[in-house]
N, C-alpha and C positions, 0 to 999 in steps of 0.2 A: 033215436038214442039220446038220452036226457047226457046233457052236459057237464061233466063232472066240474065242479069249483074248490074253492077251498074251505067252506059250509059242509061242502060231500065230506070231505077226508078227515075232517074235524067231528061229525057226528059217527065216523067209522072208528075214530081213533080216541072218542071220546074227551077232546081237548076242546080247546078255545080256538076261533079262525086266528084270533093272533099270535096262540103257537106254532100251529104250521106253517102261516107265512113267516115266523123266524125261523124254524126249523128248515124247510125249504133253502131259505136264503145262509143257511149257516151260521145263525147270531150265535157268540160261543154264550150266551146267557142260558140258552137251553141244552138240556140233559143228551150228553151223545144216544144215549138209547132211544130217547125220543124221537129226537131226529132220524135217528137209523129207522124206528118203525113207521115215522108217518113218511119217510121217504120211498119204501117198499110198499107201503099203500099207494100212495102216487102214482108210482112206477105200474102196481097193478092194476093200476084202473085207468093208465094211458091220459093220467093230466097233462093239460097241455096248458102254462100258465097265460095270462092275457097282459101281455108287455106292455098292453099302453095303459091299461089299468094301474100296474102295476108302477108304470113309472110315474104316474098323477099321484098313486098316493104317497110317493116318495119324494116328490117332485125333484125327478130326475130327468132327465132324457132316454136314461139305457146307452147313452153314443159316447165311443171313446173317437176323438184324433188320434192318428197316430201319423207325424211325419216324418218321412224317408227319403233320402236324395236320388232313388233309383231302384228301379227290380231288375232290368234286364241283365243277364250275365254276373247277377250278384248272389252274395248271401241273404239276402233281405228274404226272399222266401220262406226258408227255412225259419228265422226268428218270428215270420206274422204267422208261421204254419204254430208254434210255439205261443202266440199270442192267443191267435184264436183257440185254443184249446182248452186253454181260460176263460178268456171273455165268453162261448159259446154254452158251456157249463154255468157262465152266471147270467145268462142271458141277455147278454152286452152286443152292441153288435162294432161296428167300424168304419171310422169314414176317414179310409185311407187318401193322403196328400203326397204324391211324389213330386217333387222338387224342379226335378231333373239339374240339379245342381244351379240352381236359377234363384238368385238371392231377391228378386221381385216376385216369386214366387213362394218362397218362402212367408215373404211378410202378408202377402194375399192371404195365404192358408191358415196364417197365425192369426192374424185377422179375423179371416170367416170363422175359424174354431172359436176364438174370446166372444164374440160376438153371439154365435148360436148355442151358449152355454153348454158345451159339451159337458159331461161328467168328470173328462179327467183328460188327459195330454200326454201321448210319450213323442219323442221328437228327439232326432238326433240333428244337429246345428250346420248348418258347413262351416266352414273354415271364415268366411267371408260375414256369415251373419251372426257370429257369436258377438260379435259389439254391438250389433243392433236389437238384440234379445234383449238386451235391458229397457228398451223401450216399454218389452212386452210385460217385467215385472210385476208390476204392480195388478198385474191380470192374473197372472200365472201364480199369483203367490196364494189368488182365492179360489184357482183350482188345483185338483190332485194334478202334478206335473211329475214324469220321470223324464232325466234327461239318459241319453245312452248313447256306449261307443266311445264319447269322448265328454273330459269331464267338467261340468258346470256350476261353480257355487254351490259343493257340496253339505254346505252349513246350513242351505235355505233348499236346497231341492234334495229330492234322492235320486242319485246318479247309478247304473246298472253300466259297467262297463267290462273289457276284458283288460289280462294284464299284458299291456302288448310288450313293453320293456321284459319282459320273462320270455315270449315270443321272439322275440329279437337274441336273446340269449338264445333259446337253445337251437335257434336257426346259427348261428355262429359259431357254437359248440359244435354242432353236426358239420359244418363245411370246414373247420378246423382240420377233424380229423381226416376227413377227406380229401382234401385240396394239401399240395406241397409250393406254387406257385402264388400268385396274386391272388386275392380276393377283393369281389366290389360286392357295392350296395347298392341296388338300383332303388328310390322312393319315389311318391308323390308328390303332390304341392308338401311345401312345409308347416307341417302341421302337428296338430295330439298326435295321429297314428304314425306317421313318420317319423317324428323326432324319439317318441318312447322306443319303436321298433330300432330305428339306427343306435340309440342309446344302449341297450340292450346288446344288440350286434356287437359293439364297440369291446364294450365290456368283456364278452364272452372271448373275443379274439385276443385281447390283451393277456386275459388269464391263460392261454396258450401261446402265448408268447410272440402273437402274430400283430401285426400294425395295419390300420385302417387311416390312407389322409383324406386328404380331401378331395384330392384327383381319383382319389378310389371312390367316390360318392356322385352318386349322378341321379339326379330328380327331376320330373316330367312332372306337366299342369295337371294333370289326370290320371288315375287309377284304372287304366283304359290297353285293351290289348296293342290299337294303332300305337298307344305313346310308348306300349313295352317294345315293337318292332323298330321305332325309331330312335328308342335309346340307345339298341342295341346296333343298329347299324352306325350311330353314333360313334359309341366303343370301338368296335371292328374297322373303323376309317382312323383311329389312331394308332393301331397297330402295336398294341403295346401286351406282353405276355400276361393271361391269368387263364386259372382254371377254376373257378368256381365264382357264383352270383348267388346275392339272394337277394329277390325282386320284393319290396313289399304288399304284393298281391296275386295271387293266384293269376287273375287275366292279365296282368302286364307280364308275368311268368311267360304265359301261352304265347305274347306277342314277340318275347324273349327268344323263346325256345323254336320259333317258326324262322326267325331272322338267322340266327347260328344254322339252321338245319338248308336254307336257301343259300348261304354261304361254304356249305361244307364242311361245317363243323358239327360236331358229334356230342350229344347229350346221353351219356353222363362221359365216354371216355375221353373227350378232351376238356371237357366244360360240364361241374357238377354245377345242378338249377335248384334252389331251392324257392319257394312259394309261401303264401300266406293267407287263408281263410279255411281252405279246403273245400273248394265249391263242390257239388256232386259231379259233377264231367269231370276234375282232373283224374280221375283215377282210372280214366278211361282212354286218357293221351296214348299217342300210337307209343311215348316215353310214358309211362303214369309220373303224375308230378309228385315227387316227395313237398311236403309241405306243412305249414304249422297250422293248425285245426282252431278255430276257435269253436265254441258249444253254441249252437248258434240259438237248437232248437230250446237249450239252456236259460240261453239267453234270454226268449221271448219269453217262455215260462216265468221266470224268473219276474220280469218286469210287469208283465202280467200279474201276479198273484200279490207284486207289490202296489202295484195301481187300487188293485180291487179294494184290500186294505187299508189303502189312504181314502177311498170313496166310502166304504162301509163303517169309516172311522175307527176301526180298531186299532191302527197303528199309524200316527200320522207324521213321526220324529222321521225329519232327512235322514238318510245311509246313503256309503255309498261304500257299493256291492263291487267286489271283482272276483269274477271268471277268472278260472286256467285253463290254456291255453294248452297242446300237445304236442308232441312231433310227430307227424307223421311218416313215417320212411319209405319209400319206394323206387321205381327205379332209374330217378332221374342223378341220385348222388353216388358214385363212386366207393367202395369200399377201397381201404388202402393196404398194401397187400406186407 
């Protein structure tokens, strides 16, 4: 069977091979109908295009970095499921770095990426190497970079983040109305997501008339179920009255919600829980976690179609994008009667 090229589809379609390889690649210079029929030509004659051709005459790679501090027991899934579904459609592929929260590992992988001229960079920072990123500047500024999650130099990069300060509100709003007793906030290391999320929180409870100190605030090294189980026994060895939490993660929720439930205590009627990401297993907790959603699949989307754009050059002015955030209700929080 003779090989279809883009010669075939162009003599089908009676154009120039350099329309259809824009058409294909979606330069908006060419006519949407165009595009629409030598794409359904394509389609019918099962092109399969030649990426490394393709990337010579572009001189590209085709390869996106994308660096992340972790997959296991995270959201991170969902955003690369979000990412590839971009990248795969423009025939990009990925050479995923996780971190594992390892700020020599980070610099490794920011490293290997400047060096093997990737196409373009998304990367979310830890807490620990956002000072040392400026080293990488002057690299970064001569490739397409999205920073995300948390926010970096919005004037020079485009940042895809969500609003976690609104998250923290309506997590506050919800245990408001819920809770008659104390309310805590269990956080992270102190950081973007923690300080916006507590910020938020703060807010929300004040416009009900509630007060948050700083005895009511307790923050772990880690975004981790162990550090949510020993916050929480933490709390419970001071002995001091509340009925409601809201953890700022999903898995410290879980390690939350396991430590009260080995103690005796009852989720939602003694202690409403509230969460933050909405991984796919909380809604399946023997309690379903009520929790604030972020878009995750949104999200990678999102960063995705902005990358390609800064690569394809159509659009290459910094933004910086924010997601909303939802509540999700379930039946970890108490209705008040």
């Amino acid at each position: 069977m003779k090989k279809v090229t883009l010669k075939t589809i162009a003599e089908i379609a009676e154009v120039g091979v350099s329309t259809v390889s824009m058409s294909l690649n979606d330069h908006p210079n060419i006519n949407p109908e165009t595009k629409k029929r030598i794409k359904q030509i394509a389609k019918e004659l099962n092109y399969v295009p030649n990426i490394i051709a393709r990337a010579m005459v572009r001189k590209q790679t085709s390869l996106i970095g994308v660096v992340i501090p972790q997959i296991e027991g995270s959201f991170y899934p969902s955003i690369l499921e979000g990412l590839e579904d971009i990248f795969t459609e423009k025939l990009f592929s990925t050479v995923l770095c996780v971190t594992n929260h390892s700020q020599e590992k980070e610099h490794f992988y920011m490293s290997l990426l400047c060096d093997k001229h990737v196409d373009g960079i998304i990367i979310e920072p830890s807490r620990e190497f956002i000072g040392e990123i400026e080293n990488f500047t002057p690299y970064l500024e001569k490739i397409p970079t999205i920073f995300t999650l948390q926010q970096y130099k919005p004037d020079s990069f485009t940042n895809v983040i969500v609003n976690n300060e609104k998250g923290g509100f309506l997590a506050g709003e919800h245990l408001a109305e819920a809770c008659e007793e104390r309310i805590l906030f269990v956080g992270g290391p102190k950081g973007w997501y923690t300080n916006q999320r507590l910020k938020g929180f703060q807010v929300a409870l004040e416009k009900k008339g509630r007060s948050l100190s700083q005895e009511d605030c307790h923050f772990t090294t880690r975004y981790t179920y162990e550090a949510g189980r020993k916050v929480a026994a933490e709390i419970l060895s001071q002995k001091q009255d509340f009925d409601g939490i809201f953890a700022a993660s999903d898995i410290m929720a879980m390690g939350i919600m396991h430590e009260l439930r080995e103690k005796n205590i009852r989720v939602p009627e003694d202690v409403s829980l509230v969460g933050f990401d909405d991984l796919p297993f909380v809604s399946m907790l023997e309690v379903p976690l009520t929790t604030v959603a972020q878009p995750q699949f949104e999200l990678g989307n999102v960063m995705g179609q902005k990358l390609i754009e800064q690569i394809e050059e159509y659009h290459s002015t910094p933004e910086l994008i924010v997601l909303e955030p939802t509540l999700i209700v379930r039946q970890s929080t108490r209705k008040r009667i």
